[in-house]
N, C-alpha and C positions, 0 to 999 in steps of 0.2 A: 631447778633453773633449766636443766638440757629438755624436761616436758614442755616447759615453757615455749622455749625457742620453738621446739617440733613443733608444738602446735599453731603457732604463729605462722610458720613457713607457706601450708594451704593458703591459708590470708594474702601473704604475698606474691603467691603464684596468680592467684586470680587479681590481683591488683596490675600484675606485669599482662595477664592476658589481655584485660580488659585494653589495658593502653596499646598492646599490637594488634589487637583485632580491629578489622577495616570497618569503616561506617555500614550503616547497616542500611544507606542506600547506593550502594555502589554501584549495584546492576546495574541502575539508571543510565552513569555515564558509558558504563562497556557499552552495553545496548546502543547507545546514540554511537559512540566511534565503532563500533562493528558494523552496524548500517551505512557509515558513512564510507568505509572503506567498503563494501559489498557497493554500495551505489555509483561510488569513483568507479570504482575496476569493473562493472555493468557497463557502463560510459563509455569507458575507455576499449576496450574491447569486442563489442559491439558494432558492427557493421551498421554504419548512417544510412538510414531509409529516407526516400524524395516522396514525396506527394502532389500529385495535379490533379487541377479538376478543371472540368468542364461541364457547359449549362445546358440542357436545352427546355423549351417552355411549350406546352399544350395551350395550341390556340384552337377557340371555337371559330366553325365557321359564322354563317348571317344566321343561319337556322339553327344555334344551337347556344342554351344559356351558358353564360362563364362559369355558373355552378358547376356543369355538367363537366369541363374543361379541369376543372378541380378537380373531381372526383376521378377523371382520368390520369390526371398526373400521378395520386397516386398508385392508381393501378399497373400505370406504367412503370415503376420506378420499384415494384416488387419483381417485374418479369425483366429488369434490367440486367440481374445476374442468371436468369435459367438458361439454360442449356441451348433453348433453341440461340435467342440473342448473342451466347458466345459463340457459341459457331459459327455465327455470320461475323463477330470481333476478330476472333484468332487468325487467320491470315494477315492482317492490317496489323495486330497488334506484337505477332511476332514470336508467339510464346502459346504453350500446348492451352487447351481448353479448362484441362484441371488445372495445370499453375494461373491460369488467367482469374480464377473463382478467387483465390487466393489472396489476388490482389485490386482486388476492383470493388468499389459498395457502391451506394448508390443511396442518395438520401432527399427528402422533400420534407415541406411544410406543409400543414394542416391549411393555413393561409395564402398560399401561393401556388400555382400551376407552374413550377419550377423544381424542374429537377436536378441536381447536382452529383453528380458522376466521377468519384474519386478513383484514380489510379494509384499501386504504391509500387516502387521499385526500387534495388538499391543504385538503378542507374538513374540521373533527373531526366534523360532525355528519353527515355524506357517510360517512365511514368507515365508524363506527357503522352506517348504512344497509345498506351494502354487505355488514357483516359476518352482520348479521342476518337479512340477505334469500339471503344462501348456506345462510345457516344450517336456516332453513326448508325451502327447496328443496329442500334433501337429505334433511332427515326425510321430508319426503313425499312426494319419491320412491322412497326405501327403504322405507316400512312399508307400501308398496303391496305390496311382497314379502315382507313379516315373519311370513304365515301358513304360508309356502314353509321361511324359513329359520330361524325359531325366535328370531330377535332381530329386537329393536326398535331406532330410534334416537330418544333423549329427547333433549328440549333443555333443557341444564344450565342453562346462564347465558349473558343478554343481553347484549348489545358496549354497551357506553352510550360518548357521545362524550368524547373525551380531550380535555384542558385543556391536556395539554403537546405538542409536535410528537415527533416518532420521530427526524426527520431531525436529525445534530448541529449542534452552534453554530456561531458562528464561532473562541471561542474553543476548540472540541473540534478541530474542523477544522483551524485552524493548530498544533494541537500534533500533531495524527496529520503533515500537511505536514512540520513540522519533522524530526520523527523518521523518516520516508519520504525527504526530502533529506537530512538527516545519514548515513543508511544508505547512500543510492548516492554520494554524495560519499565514503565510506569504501570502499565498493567498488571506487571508481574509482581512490584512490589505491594499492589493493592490486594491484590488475589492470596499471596504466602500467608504460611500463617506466622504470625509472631514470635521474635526469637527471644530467645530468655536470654538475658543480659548475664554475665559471669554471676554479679554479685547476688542472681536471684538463683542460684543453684544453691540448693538441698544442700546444707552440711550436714556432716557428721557429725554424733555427740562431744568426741573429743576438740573439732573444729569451735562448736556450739559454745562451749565451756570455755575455750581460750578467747572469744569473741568477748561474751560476759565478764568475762576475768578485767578485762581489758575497760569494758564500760564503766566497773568498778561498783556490778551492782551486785555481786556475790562476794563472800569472802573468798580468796586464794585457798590454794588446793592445799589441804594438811588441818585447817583451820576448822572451827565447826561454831556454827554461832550457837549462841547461849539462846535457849529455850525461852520465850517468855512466859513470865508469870501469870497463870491464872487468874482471874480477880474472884474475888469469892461472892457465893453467890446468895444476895440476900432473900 
């Protein structure tokens, strides 16, 4: 009987393990509240960035097709951020030549002779600055050559300072977090390899033997079953 028991005990160890051991997708939710809390505290911590912009547009003169006015805006709008155009910014703008590179882009359409000239600052009224002082710079340094090339560049509309930050919140933040941790947490459970369940661990002979015992497909231990009889053979 005391073999007995012993050998039972294994049994109920893995039956007790089985019941405390965590789902075997847990990762998922850490991942998502780990994200969430990395995205909160990004937010929150985080110095709020302003954005402005301002426009100006390549007009052709009489002798020059609108095609042509196209193709200059974009050309214009590569030499928005070089070197020579900051340097005619930076006085106006306020701030050295390299931080100015920093925070200023410069963007156009395929479809449009319109260029759009972003400032970024953590001040809104700085932004604005920034935007409008690229903005200038590059009109006059391109209509220095507008008798050359038949377009002009106009300044559409002034960057005025923004009231709201560009940079997201904290609660934008924690829900991109969440969903960025939900996603590699989901990842991760696809990518592991497979865990072996308690019940599918390898027993031992003596574990083996008390399992059968138990199914009632063996005789108990002491016992020996009676041999069958041969049949004879005609």
């Amino acid at each position: 009987m005391a073999d007995t028991a012993d050998q039972k005990k294994p049994a109920a160890r893995r039956r007790r393990a089985r019941l405390l051991s965590p789902p075997a997708w847990w990762p998922l939710p850490a991942a998502a509240l780990l994200g969430l809390a990395a995205g909160g505290a990004y937010g929150v911590l985080k110095a709020p960035e302003y954005a402005a912009t301002s426009y100006v547009v390549a007009v052709p003169d009489d002798t020059t097709e609108p095609a042509t006015a196209l193709g200059f805006a974009q050309a214009y709008a590569r030499i928005a951020t070089s070197s020579s155009t900051l340097a005619y910014a930076q006085p106006r703008a306020g701030v050295s030549a390299r931080e100015l590179r920093t925070h200023v882009r410069a963007e156009t359409s395929p479809e449009s002779p319109m260029i759009a000239i972003t400032g970024t600052s953590a001040s809104a009224a700085e932004s604005a600055d920034i935007a409008n002082a690229v903005a200038d710079a590059l009109t006059l340094s391109s209509n220095q050559a507008a008798k050359n090339t038949g377009v002009q560049l106009l300044l559409f509309n002034q960057a005025v300072a923004p009231t709201d930050p560009a940079s997201p919140s904290a609660p934008v933040s924690g829900a991109v977090g969440l969903c960025a941790g939900g996603l590699l947490g989901g990842l991760w459970l696809l990518a592991r390899p497979a865990r072996r369940r308690p019940e599918e661990e390898p027993q031992s002979a003596p574990e083996q033997a008390a399992a059968v015992e138990e199914l009632g497909q063996v005789p108990a231990q002491g016992e020996h079953a009676e041999p069958k009889e041969k049949e004879p053979v005609r």
